[in-house]
Phi, psi and omega in degrees: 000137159314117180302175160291124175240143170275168128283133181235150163203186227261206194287337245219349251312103193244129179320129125244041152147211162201176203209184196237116186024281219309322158323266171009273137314330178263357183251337201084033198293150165310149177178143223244143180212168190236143157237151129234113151281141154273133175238131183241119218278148200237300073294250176284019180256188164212111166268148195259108172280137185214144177279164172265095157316125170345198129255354177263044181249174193250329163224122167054045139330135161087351194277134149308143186181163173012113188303321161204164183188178192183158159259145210310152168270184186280156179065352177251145179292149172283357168229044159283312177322319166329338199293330192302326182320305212294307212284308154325307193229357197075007262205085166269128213186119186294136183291000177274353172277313175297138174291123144267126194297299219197076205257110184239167186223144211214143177230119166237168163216165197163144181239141243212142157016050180064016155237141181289129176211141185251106177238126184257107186239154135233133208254149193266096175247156189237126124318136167208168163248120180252153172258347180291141169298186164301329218231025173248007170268145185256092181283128189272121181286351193265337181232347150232141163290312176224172179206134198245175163196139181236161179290158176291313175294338198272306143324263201343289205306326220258298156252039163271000171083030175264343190209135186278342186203169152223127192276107173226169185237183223163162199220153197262195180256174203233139167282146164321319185267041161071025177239130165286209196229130198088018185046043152311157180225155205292326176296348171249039175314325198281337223286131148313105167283182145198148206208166187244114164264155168221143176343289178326330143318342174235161181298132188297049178297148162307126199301336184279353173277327144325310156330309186278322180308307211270338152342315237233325192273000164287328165310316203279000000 
């Protein structure tokens, strides 16, 4: 199989070549990625949408995180990267719609199946309002399990340190062979999860970049 190639760049960020996921991650290079959160409007509330990572994912499996995201591939645009929306949830959308949020840069780390992996991004974040339900997104099983959704002050609160846990719901991924996960059948596609989270539970992104997200996606 073709690796996957990045553009990688220095401290500065200035392009200096490119190198492939596993280099990447595994050396730390700078290297550009697109998020969009989805916000979904309720009368006066907003639930804050987010995915469940694979567990076959390479960093932070299992984790709640970003509603679909993804990294720039060499030579692609941010808003070829727009692509993740489609290919993640099914969720096509001209990229002239999507909100820029934001642009941060963020060093995570973590270790995956005994391998140490440092990922250095700088992220392109976006916003949009979706009116869609939870259970009309079409989820790339390879890369998410679930798409979850919580009210926004109520996110928030869980990391601003005011609330140790919260309760969401949420709909699984469907197996290719007509079985979800968690042994759901293409005939519950629709079945609601719903599980009690704590922080600690979504990808360690910085509580201010949550915090900023969700500031902001109260606007949109």
């Amino acid at each position: 199989m073709t690796p996957e190639m990045f553009d990688i760049y220095d401290e500065d960020a200035n392009r200096i070549g490119t190198a492939s996921r596993e280099e990447v991650h595994t050396a730390g290079y700078w290297h550009q990625t697109f998020h969009c959160w989805l916000v979904r409007p309720e009368g006066e509330r907003r639930m804050v949408l987010f995915q469940l990572r694979s567990s076959s994912k390479d960093t932070f499996p299992d984790k709640f995180d970003i509603t679909a995201a993804g990294h720039l591939t060499a030579g692609e645009t941010i808003q070829g990267a727009s692509r993740e929306l489609q290919e993640e949830l099914g969720l096509c959308v001209p990229f002239d719609r999507l909100s820029l949020l934001f642009t941060v840069r963020t060093d995570e780390r973590g270790t995956v199946r005994g391998r140490t992996f440092i990922d250095r991004e700088i992220s392109h974040v976006f916003g949009y309002a979706s009116d869609w339900p939870l259970d009309a997104y079409t989820l790339q099983e390879e890369e998410v399990s679930g798409l979850y959704e919580a009210e926004l002050h109520e996110l928030a609160a869980l990391f601003e340190g005011t609330a140790d846990s919260l309760e969401v719901r949420g709909v699984l991924a469907q197996h290719k062979d007509g079985v979800g996960i968690g042994g759901l059948s293409q005939a519950n596609s629709g079945a609601v999860s719903v599980r009690t989270v704590a922080k600690e539970d979504f990808v360690p992104h910085p509580d201010d970049y949550y915090l900023r997200v969700f500031e902001l996606l109260a606007k949109i």
